[in-house]
C-alpha beads as a LAMMPS data file, in Angstrom:
LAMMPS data file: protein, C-alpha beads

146 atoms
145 bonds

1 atom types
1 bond types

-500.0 500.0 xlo xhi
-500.0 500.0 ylo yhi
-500.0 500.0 zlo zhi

Masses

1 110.0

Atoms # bond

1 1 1 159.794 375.776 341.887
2 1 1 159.663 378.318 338.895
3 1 1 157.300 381.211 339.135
4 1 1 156.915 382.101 335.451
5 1 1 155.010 385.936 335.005
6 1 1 153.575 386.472 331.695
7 1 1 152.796 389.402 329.916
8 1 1 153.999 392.635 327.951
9 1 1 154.165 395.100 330.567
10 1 1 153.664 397.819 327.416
11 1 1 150.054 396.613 327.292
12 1 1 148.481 398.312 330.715
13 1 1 147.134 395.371 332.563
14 1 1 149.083 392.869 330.311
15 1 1 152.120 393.364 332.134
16 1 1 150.187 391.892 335.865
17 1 1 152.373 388.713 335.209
18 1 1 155.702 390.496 334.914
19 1 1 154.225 392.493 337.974
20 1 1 153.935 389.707 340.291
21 1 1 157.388 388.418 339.407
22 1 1 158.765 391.925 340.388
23 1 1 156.902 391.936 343.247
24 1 1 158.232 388.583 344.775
25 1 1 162.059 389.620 343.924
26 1 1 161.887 391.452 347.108
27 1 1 160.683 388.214 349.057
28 1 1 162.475 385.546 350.315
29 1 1 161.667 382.669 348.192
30 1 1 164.543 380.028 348.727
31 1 1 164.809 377.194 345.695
32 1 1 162.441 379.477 343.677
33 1 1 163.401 380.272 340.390
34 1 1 161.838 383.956 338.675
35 1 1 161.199 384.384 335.266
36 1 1 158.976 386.408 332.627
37 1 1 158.266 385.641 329.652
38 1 1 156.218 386.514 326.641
39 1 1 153.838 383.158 326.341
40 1 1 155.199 381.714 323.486
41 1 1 154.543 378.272 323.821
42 1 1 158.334 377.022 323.417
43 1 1 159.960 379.388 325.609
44 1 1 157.392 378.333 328.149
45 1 1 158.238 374.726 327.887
46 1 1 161.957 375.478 328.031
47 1 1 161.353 377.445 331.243
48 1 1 159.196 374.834 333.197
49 1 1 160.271 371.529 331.591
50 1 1 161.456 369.492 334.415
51 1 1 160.615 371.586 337.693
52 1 1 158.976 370.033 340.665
53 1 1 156.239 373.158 340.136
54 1 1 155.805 375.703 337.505
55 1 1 153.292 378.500 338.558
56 1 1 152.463 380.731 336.045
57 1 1 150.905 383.888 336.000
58 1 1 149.016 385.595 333.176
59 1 1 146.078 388.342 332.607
60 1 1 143.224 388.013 330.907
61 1 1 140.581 390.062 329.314
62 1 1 137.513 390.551 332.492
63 1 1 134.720 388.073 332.092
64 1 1 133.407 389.413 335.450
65 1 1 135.018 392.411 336.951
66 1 1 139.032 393.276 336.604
67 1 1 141.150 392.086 339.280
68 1 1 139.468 389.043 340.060
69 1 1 142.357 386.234 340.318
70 1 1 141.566 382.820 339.068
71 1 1 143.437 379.976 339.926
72 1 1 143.183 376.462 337.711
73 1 1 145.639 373.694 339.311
74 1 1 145.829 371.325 336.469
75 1 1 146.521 370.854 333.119
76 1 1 142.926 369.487 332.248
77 1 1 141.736 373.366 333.705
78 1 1 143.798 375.049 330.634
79 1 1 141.648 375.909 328.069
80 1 1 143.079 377.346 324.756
81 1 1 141.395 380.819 325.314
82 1 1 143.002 381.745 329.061
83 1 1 145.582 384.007 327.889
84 1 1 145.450 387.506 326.222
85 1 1 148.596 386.186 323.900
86 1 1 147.750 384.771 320.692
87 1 1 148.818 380.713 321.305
88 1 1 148.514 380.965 325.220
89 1 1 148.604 378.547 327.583
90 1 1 146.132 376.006 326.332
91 1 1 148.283 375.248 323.358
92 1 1 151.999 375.469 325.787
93 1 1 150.682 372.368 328.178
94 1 1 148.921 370.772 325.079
95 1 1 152.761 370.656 323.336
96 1 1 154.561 369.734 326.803
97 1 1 152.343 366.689 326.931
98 1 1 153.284 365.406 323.359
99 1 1 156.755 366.363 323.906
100 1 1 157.288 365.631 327.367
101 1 1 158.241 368.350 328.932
102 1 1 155.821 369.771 330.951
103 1 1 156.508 370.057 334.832
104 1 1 156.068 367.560 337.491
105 1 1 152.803 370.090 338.894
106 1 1 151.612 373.379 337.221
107 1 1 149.170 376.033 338.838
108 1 1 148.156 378.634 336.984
109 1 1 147.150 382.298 337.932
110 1 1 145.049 384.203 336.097
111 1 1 144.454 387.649 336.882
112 1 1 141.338 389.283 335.195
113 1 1 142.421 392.471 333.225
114 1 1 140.566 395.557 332.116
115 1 1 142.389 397.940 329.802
116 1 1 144.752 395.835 327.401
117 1 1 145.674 398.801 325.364
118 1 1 149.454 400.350 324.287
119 1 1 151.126 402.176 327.577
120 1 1 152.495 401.525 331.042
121 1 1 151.091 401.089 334.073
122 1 1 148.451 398.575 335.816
123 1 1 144.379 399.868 336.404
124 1 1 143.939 399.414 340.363
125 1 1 142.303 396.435 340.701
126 1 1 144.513 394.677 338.722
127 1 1 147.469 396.132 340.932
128 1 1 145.566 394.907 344.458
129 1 1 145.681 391.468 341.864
130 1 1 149.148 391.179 341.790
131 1 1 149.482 392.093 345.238
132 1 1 147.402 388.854 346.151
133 1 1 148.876 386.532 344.003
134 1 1 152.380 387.349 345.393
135 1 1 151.071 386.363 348.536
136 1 1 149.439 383.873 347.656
137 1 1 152.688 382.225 345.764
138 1 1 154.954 383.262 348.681
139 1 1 152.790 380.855 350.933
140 1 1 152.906 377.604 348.174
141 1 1 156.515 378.493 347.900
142 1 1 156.662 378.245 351.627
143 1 1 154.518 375.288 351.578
144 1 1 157.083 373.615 349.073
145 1 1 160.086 374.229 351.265
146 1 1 158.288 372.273 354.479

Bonds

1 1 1 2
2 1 2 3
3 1 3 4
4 1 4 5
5 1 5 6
6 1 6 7
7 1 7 8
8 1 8 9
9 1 9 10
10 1 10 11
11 1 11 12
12 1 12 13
13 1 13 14
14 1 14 15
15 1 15 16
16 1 16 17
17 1 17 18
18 1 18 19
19 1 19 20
20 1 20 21
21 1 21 22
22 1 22 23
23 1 23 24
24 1 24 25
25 1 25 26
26 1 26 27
27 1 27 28
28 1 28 29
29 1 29 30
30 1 30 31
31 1 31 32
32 1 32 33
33 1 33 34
34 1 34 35
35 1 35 36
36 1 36 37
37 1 37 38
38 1 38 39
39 1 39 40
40 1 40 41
41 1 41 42
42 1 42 43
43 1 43 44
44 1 44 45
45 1 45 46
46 1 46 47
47 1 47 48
48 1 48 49
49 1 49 50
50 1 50 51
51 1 51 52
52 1 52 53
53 1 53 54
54 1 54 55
55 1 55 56
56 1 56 57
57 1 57 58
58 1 58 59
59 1 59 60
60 1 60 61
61 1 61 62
62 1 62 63
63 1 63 64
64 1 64 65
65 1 65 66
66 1 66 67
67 1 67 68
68 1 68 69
69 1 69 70
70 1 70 71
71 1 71 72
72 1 72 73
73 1 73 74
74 1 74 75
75 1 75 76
76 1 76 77
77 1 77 78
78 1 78 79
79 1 79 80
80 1 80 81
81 1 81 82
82 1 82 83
83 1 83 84
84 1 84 85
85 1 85 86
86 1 86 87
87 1 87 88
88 1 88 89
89 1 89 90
90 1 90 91
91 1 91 92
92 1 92 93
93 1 93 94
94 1 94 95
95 1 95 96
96 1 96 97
97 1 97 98
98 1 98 99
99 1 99 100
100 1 100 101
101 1 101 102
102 1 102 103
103 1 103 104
104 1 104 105
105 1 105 106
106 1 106 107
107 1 107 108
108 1 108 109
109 1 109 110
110 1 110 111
111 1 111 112
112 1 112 113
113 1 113 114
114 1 114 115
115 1 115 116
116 1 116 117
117 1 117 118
118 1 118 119
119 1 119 120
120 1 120 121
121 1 121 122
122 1 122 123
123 1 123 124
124 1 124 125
125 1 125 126
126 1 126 127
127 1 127 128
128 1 128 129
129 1 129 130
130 1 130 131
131 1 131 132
132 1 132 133
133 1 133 134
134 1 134 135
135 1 135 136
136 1 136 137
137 1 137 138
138 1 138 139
139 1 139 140
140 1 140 141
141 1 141 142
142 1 142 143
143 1 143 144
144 1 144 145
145 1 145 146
């Protein structure tokens, strides 16, 4: 399993990807691989191609109220607007398809962000956000091991 965060963490509540992945390097999360990564489409496919799960995590602007966490489990969920980075994830599974190299599964995290603007730090829902969804991938990662 590869737990991909994504995000600039110089963009407030862009950086709730990169969070999580911080987050779970003080778990232990045997066989799982930890990674961040910008979005771009082909360093996302050279991250995931071939693992037995990719879960990725990104941030994206509120539609309902920040820190809400939705999860999509499937590459037909994707749609070309979920990510605050300009290709984002609708186009990366869209290109692992044609090339083959997508995953064996993919779940996707997406944590709804409020304040996208230049500086550091996460608003507080968004940091009770990446609180959950380390849990939440700690127990699939258990889950995987069983």
């Amino acid at each position: 399993m590869i737990v991909i965060g994504v995000g600039n963490e110089l963009r407030r509540d862009d950086g709730a990807g990169p969070a999580v992945v911080e987050e779970l390097r003080s778990r232990p999360l045997e066989g799982t691989t930890l990674a961040v990564s910008d979005g771009e489409p082909s360093r996302l496919l050279d991250l995931w191609a071939g693992a037995d799960l990719a879960v990725v995590v990104d941030a994206v602007p509120s539609i309902g109220e920040p820190g809400r966490v939705r999860e999509l489990g499937t590459v037909g969920d994707v749609a070309s607007g979920t990510s605050s980075h300009a290709l984002g994830l609708g186009v990366a599974t869209r290109l692992g398809e044609a090339l083959g190299r997508m995953p064996a599964a993919l779940r996707i995290y997406l944590i709804e962000g409020a304040d996208f603007g230049f500086g550091d730090g996460l608003s507080p829902r968004v940091v009770r956000a990446v609180t959950e969804v380390a849990d939440r991938i700690t127990a699939l990662s258990r889950e995987a091991r069983c």
